[in-house]
N, C-alpha and C positions, 0 to 999 in steps of 0.2 A: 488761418487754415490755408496750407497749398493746395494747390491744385493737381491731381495725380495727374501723371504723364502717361502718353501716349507708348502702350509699348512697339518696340522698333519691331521695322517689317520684317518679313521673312517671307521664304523664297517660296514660289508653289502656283498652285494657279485659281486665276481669277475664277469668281463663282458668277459673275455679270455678264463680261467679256467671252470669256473661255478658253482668254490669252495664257499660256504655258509658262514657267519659267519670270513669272516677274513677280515684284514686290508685293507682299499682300500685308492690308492691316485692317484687323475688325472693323465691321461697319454695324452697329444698333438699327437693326430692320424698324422697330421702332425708338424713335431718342430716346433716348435715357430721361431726358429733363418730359418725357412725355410718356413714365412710366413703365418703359423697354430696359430698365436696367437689369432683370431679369429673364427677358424673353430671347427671343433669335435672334443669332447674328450672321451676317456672313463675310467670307477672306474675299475683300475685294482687292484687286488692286488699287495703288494711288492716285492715276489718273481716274479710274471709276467714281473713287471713295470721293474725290474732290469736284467733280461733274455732278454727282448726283446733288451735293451739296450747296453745291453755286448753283445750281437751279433751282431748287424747292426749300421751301423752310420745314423747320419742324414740323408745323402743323399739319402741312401738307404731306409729309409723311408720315406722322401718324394716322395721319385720317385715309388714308389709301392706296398709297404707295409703299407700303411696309412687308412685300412681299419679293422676291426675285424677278418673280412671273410680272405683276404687275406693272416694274419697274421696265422691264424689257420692252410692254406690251408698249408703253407712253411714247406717243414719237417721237419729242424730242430727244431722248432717251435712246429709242432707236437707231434714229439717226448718227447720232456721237457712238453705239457699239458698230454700225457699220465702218464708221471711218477707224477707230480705234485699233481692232481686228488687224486693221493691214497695217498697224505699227508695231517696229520693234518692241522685244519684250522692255530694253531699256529707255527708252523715249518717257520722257516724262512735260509732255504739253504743258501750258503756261494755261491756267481756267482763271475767269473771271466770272466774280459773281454775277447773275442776271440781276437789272437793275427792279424785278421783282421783289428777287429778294432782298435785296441793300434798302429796298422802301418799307421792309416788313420787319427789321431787324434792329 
């Protein structure tokens, strides 16, 4: 069985950031593998979608982070849309997982 693919970004603006004009690809408010394959989604961008990511595991998003609001409210979180904001729409930063997560995975 393959693996469905990821469909390619499209242009628009972030629902996290609130950055204009950059790449957006769904992001499962809650994973999928945690029951969100039918719930909300939102067009984040790729740097968002990939931050949120390498921060937190699934878990940790389904159990409370699976909202916009939420996700904003977290500092780390925070802090990465303050810096963010003031990049270009094209800029696409280099994320590393947090070694949280690489421990939980």
């Amino acid at each position: 069985m393959s693996k469905k693919k990821n469909p390619k970004p499209t242009l628009g603006r972030c629902e996290l950031c609130l950055r204009e004009d950059v790449e957006t690809t769904e992001h499962h408010l809650t994973p999928k593998e945690r029951g969100g394959t039918f719930l909300g989604t939102a067009d984040l961008c790729i740097p968002c979608h990939k931050q949120i990511h390498a921060l937190f595991t699934n878990e940790e998003l389904a159990a409370g982070l699976n909202t916009l609001e939420s996700l904003r409210a977290n500092e780390t979180v925070a802090g990465f849309l303050r810096w963010i904001r003031k990049q270009p729409p094209t800029a696409l930063p280099r994320v590393r997982k947090s070694q949280h997560v690489r421990g939980k995975r």
